[in-house]
Backbone bond lengths (Angstrom), bond angles and torsions (degrees), N, CA, C in turn:
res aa  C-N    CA-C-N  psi(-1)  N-CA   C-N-CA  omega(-1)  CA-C   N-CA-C  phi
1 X - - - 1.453 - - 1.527 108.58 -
2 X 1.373 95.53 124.15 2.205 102.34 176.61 1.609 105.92 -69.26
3 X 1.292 118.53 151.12 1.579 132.31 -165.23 1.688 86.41 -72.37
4 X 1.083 145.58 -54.51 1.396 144.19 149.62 1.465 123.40 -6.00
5 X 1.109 100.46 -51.51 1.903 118.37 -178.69 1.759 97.13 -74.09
6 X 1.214 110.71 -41.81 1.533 102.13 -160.23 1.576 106.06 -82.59
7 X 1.225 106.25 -18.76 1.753 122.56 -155.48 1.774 96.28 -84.59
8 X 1.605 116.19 -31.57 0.866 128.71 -179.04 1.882 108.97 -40.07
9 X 1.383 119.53 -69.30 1.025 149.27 -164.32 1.680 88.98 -64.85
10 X 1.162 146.19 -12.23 1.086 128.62 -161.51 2.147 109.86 -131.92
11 X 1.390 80.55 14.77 2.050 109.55 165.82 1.265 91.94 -26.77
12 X 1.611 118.05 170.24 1.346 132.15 148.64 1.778 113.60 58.19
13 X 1.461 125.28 -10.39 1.220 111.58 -151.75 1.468 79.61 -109.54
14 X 1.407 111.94 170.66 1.487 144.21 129.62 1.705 130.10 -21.45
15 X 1.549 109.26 91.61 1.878 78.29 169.33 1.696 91.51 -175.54
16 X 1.340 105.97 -176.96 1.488 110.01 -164.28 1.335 101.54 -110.93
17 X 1.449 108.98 129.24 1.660 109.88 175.34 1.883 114.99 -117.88
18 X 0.825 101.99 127.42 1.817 114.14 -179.45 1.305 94.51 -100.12
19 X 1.572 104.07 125.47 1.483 118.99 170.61 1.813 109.60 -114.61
20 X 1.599 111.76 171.65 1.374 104.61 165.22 1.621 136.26 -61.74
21 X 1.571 105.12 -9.27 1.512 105.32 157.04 1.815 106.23 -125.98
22 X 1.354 114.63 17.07 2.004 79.75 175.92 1.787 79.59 -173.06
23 X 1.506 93.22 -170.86 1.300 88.83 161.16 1.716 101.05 179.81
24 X 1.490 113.84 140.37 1.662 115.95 -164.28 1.429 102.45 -145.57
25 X 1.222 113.51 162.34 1.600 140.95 -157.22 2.049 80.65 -94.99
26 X 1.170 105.41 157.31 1.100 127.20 171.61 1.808 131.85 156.89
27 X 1.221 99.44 -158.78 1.660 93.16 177.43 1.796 108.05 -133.34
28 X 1.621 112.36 109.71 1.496 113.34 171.40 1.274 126.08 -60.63
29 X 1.526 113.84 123.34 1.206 110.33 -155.90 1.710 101.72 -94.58
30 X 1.595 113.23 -43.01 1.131 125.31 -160.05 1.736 103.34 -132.17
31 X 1.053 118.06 150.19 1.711 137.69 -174.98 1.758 108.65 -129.56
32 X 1.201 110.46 93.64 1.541 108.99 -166.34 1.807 98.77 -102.38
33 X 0.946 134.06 169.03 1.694 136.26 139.44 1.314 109.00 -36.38
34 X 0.976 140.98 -49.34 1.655 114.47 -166.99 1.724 89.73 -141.20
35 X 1.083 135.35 18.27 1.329 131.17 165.18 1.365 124.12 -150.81
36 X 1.587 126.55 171.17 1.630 117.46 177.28 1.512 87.01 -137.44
37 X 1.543 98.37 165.54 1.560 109.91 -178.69 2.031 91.66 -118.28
38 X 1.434 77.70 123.24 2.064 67.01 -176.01 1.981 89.14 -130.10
39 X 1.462 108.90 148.93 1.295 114.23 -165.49 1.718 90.56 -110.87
40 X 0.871 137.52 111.14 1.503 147.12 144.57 1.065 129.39 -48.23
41 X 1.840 114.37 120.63 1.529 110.45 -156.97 1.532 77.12 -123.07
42 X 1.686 80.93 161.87 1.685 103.01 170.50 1.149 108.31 -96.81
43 X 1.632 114.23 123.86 1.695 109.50 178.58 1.690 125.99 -79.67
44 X 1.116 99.59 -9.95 1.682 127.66 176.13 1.765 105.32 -87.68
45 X 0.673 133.91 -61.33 1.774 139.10 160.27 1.910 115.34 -77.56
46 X 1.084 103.53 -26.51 1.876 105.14 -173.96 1.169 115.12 37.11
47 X 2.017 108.99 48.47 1.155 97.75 150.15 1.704 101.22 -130.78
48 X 1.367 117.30 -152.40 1.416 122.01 -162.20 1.409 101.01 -87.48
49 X 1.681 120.27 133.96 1.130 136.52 177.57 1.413 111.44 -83.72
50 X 1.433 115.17 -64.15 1.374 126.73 -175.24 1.214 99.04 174.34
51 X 1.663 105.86 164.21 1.574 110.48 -158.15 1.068 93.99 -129.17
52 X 2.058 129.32 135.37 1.196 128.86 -173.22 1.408 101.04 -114.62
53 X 1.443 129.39 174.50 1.272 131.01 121.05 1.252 127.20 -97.30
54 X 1.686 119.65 133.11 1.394 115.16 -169.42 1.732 97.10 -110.98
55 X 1.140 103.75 141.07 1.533 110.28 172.18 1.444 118.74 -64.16
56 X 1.112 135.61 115.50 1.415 145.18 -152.56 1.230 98.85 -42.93
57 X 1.812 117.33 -65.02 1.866 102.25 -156.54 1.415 105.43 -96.01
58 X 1.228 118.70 17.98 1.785 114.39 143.54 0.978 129.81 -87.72
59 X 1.797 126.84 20.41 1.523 132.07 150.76 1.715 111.66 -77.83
60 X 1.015 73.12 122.32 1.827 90.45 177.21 1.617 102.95 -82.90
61 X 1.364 121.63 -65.91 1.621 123.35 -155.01 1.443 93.50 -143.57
62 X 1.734 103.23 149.35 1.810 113.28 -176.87 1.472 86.52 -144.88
63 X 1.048 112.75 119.09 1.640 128.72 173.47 1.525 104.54 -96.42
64 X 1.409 139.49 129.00 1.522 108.78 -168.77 1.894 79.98 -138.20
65 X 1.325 115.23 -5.88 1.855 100.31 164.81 1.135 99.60 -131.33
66 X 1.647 119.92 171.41 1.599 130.40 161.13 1.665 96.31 149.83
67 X 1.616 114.42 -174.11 1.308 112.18 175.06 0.925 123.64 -43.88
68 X 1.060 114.27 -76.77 1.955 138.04 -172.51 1.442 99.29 -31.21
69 X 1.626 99.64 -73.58 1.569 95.22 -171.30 2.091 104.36 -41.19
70 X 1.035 101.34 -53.36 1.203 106.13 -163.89 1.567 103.46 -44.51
71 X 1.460 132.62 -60.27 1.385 143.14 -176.41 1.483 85.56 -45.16
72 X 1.069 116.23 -82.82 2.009 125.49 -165.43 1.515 94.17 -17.21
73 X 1.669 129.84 -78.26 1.436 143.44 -146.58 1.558 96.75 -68.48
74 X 1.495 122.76 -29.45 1.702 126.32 -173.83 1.792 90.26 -67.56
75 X 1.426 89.28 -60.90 1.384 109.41 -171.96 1.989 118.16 -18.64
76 X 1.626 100.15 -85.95 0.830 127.06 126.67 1.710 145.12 10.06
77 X 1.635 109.69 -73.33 1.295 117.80 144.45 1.526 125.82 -45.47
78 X 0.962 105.93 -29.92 1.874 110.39 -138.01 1.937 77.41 -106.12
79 X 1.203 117.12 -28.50 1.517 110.77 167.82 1.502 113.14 -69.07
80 X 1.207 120.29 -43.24 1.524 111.25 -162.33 1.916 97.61 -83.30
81 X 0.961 132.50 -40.38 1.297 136.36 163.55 1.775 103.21 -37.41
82 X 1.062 126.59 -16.68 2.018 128.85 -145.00 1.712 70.46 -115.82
83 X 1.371 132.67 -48.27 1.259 133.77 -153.08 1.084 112.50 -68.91
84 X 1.478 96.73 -56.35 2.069 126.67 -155.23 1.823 85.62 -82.32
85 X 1.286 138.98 -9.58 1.333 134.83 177.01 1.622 112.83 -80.08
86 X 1.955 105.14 -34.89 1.357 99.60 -176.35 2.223 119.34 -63.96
């Protein structure tokens, strides 16, 4: 199975991607054939930095559980609840 195929299934969520020059916490928006659309959050503000496309086989590492992620999705939650209240 291509890192593409698997990444697919994991759209919309939370998680950390390491590329051949950097690598940032965010949420994948899109899973293309030869590219992904990943939106970059600020973990200091937790909101959206800027949104890249990374060329598929210059992902090195995809972390998709652990703390961080975990803080980010609380994070996160606990905003749209603050929103959906006004």
């Amino acid at each position: 199975m291509k890192l593409v195929e698997k990444l697919k299934e994991y759209e919309n969520q939370y998680l950390f991607i390491r590329w051949a020059t950097g690598g940032e916490y965010g949420k994948l928006m899109y899973v293309g054939e030869d590219f992904v659309e990943f939106n970059i959050i600020d973990i200091e503000t937790m909101k959206y930095r800027e949104t890249i496309l990374l060329y598929a086989p210059l992902i090195l590492e995809v972390s998709i559980g652990g703390a961080d992620i975990a803080r980010i999705i609380a994070e996160v939650s606990s905003q749209m609840s603050i929103h959906s209240d006004n």
